[in-house]
C-alpha positions in Angstrom: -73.5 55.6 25.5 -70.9 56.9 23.6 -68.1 55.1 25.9 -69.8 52.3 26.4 -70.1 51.5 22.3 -66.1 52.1 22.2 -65.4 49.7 24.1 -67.4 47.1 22.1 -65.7 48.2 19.1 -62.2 47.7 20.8 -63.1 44.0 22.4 -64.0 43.0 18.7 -60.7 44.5 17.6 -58.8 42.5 20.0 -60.8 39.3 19.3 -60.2 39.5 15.2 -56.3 40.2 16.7 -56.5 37.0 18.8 -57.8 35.1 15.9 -55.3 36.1 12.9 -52.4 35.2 15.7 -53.8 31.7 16.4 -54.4 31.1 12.7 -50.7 32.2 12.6 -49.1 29.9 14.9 -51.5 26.9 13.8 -50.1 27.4 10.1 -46.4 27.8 11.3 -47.0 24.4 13.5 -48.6 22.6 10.0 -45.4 24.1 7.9 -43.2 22.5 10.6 -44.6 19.3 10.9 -44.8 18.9 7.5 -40.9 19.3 7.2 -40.4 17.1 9.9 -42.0 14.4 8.4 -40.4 15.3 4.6 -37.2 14.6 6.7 -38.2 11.3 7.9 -39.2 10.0 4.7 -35.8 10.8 3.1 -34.3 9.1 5.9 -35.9 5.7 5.7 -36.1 6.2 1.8 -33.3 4.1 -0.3 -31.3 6.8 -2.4 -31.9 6.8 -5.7 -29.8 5.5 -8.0 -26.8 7.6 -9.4 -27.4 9.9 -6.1 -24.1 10.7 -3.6 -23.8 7.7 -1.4 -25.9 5.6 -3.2 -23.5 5.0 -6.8 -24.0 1.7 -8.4 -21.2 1.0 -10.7 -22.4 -1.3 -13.3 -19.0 -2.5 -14.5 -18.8 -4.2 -11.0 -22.0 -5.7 -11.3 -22.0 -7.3 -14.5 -18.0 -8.5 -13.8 -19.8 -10.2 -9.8 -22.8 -11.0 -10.7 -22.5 -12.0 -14.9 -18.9 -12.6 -15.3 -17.8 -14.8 -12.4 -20.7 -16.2 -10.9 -22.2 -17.6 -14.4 -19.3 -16.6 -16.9 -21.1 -14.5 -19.7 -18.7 -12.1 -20.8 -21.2 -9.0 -22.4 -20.9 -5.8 -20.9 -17.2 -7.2 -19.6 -14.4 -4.7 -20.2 -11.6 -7.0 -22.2 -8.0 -6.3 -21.4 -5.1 -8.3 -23.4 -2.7 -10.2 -21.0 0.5 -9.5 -23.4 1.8 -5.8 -23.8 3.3 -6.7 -27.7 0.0 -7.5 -29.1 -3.6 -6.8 -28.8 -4.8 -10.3 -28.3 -7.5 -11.3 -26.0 -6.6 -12.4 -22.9 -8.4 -11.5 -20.0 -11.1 -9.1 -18.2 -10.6 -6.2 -16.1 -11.4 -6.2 -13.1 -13.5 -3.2 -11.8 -11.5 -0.7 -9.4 -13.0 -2.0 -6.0 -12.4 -5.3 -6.7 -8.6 -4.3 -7.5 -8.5 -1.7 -4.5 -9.5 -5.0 -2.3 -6.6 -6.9 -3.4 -4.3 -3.9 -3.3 -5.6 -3.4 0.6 -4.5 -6.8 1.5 -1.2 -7.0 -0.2 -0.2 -3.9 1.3 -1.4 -5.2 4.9 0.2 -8.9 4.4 3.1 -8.3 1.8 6.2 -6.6 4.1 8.3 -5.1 1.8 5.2 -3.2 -0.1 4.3 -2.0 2.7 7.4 0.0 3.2 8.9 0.4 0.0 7.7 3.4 -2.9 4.8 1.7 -4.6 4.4 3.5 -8.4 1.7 2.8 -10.8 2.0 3.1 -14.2 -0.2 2.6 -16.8 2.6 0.8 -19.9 4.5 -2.2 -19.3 7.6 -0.6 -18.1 8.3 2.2 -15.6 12.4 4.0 -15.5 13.3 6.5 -13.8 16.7 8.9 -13.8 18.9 9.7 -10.7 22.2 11.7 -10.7 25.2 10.4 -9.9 27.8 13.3 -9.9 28.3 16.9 -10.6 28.5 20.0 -8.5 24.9 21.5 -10.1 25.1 24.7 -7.3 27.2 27.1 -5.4 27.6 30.3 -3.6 27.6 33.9 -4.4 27.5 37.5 -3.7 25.5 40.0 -5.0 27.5 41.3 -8.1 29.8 37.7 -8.1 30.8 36.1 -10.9 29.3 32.9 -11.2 31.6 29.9 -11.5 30.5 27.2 -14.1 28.4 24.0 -12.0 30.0 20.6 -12.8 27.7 18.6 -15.1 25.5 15.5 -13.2 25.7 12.0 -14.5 22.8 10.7 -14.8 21.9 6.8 -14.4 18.8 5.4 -15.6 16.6 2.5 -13.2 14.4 0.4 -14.9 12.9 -1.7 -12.8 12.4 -5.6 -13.8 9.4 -7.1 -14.1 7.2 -10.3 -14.8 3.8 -11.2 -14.5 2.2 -12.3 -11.5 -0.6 -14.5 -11.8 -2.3 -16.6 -9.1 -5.0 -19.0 -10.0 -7.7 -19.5 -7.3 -10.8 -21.7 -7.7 -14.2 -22.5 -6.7 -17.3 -24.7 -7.2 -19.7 -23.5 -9.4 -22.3 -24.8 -6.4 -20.8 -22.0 -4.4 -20.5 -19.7 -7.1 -24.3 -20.2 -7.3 -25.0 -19.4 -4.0 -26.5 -15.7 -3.1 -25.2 -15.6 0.3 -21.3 -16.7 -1.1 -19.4 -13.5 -1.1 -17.6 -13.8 -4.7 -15.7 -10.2 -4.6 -13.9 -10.8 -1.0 -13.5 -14.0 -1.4 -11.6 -13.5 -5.0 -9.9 -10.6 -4.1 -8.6 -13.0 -0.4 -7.3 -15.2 -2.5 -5.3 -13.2 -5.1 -3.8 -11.1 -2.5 -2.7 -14.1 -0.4 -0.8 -15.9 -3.3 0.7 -12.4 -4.8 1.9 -11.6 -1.6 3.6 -15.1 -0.8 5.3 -14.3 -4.5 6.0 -11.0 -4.5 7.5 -11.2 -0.9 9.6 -13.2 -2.2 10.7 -11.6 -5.2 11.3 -8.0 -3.5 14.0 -9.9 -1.3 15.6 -11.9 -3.1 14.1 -12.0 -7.0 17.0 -12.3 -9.7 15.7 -10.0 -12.2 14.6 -12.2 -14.4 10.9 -11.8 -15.5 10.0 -10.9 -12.1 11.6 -7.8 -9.6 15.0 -7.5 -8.6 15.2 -8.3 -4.6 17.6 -5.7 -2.8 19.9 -9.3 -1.5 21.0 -9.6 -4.9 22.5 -6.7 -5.8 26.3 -6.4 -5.2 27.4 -5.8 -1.6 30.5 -4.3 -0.4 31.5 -2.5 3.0 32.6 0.6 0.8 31.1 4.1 2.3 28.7 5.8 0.0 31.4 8.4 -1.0 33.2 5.5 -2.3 30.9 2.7 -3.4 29.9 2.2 -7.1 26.4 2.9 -8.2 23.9 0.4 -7.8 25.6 -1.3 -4.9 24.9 -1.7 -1.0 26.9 -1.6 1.9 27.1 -3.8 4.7 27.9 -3.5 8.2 30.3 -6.6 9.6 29.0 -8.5 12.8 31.9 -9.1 13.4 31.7 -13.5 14.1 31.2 -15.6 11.1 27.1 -17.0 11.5 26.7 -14.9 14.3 27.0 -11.9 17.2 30.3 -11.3 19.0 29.5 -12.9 22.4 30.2 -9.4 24.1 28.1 -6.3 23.9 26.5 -7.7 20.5 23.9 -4.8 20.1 26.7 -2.2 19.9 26.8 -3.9 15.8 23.0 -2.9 15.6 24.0 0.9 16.5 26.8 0.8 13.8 24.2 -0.4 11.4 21.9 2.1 12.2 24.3 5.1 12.0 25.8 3.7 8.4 22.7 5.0 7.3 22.5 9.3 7.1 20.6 11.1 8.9 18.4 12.3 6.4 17.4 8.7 5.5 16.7 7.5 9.2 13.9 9.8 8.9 11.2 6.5 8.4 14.1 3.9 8.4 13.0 0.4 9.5 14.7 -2.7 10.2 13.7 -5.7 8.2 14.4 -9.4 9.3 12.9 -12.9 9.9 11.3 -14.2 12.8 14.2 -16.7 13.7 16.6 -13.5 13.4 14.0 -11.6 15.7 14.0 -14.4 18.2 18.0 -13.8 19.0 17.7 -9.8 19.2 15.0 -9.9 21.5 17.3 -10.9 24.3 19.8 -8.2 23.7 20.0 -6.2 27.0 21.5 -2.8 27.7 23.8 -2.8 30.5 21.1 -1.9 32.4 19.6 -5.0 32.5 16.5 -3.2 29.4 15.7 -5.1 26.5 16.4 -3.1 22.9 13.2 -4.5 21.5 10.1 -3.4 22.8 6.9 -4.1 22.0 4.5 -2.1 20.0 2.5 0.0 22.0 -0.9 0.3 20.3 -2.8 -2.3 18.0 -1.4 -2.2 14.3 2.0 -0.6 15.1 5.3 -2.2 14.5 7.7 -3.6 17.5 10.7 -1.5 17.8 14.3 -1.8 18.0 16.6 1.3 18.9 13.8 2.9 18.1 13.0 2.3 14.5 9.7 -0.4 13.4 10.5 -4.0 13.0 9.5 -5.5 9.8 9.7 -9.2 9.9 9.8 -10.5 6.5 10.5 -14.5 6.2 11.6 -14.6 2.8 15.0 -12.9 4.4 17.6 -15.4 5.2 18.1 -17.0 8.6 21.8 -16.2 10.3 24.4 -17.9 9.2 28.2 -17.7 7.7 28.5 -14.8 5.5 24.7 -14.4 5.8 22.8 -10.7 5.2 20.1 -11.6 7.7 19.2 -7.7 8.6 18.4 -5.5 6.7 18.0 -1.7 8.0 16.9 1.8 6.0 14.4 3.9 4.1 12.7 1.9 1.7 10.3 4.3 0.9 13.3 6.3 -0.6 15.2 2.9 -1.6 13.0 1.0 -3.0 10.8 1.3 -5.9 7.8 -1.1 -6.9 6.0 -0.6 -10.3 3.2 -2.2 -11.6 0.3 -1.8 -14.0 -3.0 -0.4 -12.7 -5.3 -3.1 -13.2 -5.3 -7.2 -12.5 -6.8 -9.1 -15.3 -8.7 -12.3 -14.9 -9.6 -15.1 -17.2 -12.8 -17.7 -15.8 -11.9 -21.2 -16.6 -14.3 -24.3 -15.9 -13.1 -26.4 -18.2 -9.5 -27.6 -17.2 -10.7 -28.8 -13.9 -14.4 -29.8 -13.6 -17.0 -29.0 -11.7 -14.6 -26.6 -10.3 -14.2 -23.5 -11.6 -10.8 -21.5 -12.1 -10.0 -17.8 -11.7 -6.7 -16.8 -13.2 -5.4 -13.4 -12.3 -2.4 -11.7 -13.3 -0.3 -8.7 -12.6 2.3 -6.8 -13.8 4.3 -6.2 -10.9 8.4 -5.3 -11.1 10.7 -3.8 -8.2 14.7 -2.9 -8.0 16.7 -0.9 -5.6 16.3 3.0 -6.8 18.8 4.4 -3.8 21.5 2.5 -2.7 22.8 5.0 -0.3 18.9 4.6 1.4 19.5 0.9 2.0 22.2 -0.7 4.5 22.7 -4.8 5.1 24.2 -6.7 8.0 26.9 -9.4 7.1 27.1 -12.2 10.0 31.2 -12.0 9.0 34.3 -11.4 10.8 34.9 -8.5 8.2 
């Protein structure tokens, strides 16, 4: 009897067992789906507003959706168009709208896209370079140290102008929902600063807009013996042309003018019509110097170095500087201030609706020794 009750008692222990375990595992599978679907809902729920990924700047809104589509000004940041006074003149527009337009002129715009882009927040931007002066040396241990020459220093100061582009628009599409205001602004800005400022970078005189490297003096001085501020150039050697024999031996002495250190990123920048003659150099091999770029978005390349074309350069001709070869990043400098201001117009030109930007853009050469020309010259 005794045995027989024992192992009653134990077959009730085992059952309470059995149940607290299933109770177990039925409470872990209710915790889990409960997470799981916690985890769906914050996947198909919108982030709220202010959370990562979800930011709504309301600058940009009220410039879109208040400002240019129906031209109220509140809630507008104002920004004066002049440096020398504090007058009205135009609204700012909000940092993705300008990062748009700064995207587009650095992907159609040639000479931006390879040249030291600074941005400054005053009017002008300068910068100091030496020119001279042994500033180091060598020494032993215990030496005496000899006395360093002093550096002369030379200031760049980059001229500039303002750049201004006036798109327009009807205010019927301007009313439209489905019109895209932002990429269509920002299109239009970028395509009529870059066909300015492509210009300007080339072959600008300085004169309230950037000085274009063409303009500056050029000489076929070495850089130990060439003054500040000027470029050298590499002879062709024909007058509005290539010798008629071996003529891409000129494009290696071009190339080597410029020292090693600056090769490092060098490109060679030249028009289309230029482009059209070099492409059917051949090595004595019978293989063309150009070749074609190998994946999407890369540059062409001649002796190895990207082709730029820029057509603002000039096309070959007597005493011509048609190519252009070196580091721009390190010969180049463009400044301009941060933001692009915009002033809505629909009175000068009704029903149409006018969108005048402006910039303050300015460029100069910042290392001569970083930047060689070729001359289509005997000499």
């Amino acid at each position: 009897m005794l045995e027989v009750k024992a192992n009653a008692l134990e077959e009730s222990f085992d059952a309470i067992l059995q149940a607290d375990r299933m109770a177990g595992i039925e409470a872990r599978m209710d915790s889990l789906d409960a997470a799981m679907r916690a985890q769906a809902e914050r996947a198909v729920r919108p982030p709220l507003d202010g959370a990562k990924g979800g930011e709504i700047n309301p600058a940009r809104i009220a410039f879109t959706e208040r400002y240019l589509r129906r031209g109220i000004e509140a809630g507008v940041e104002l920004k004066s168009f002049t440096g020398a006074s504090g007058g009205a003149g135009g609204y700012a527009v909000p940092r993705e709208i300008d990062q748009m337009i700064d995207a587009t002129l650095k992907a159609i715009s040639p000479i931006r896209a390879i040249a030291n882009v600074v941005r400054t927040g005053s009017a002008g931007y300068r910068k100091l370079v030496t020119t001279g002066g042994v500033v180091s040396g060598w020494a032993s241990e215990t030496g005496a140290r000899a006395e360093t020459g002093t550096p002369t220093f030379r200031e760049i100061a980059p001229p500039s102008g303002e750049l201004f582009a006036n798109p327009s628009a009807s205010q019927a599409m301007l009313d439209d929902a489905q019109f895209d205001v932002e990429g269509w602004l920002a299109g239009e800005i970028a395509q009529e600063f870059a066909k300015a400022e492509g210009a300007a970078f080339v072959s600008g005189d300085g004169t309230n807009k950037p000085k274009g490297f063409l303009t500056y003096t050029a000489t076929n001085e070495s850089d130990a013996a060439r003054a500040f501020g000027s470029l050298q150039y590499v002879a062709s050697g024909q007058a509005g042309g290539f010798p008629a024999s071996n003529p891409q031996d000129k494009l290696i002495d071009l190339v080597q003018s410029l020292r090693a250190p600056y090769r490092q990123g060098a490109a060679f920048v030249m028009n289309s019509a230029t482009l059209a003659r070099i492409r059917k150099f051949k090595t004595t091999d019978g293989a063309f110097l150009w070749q074609p770029a190998m994946a999407e978005g890369q540059p062409a390349t001649l002796l190895g170095y990207p082709v730029i074309e820029a057509e603002d350069m000039p096309d070959i001709a007597a005493d011509s500087l048609s190519i252009a070869f070196g580091n721009f990043a390190r010969g180049y400098v463009i400044a301009e201030r941060n933001e692009t201001s915009i002033l809505r117009d629909p009175f000068t030109n009704k029903p149409f609706v006018h969108f005048y930007a402006v910039k303050r853009i300015g460029g100069a050469v910042s290392n001569s020794e970083a930047i060689k020309l070729m001359k289509f010259a005997a000499a």
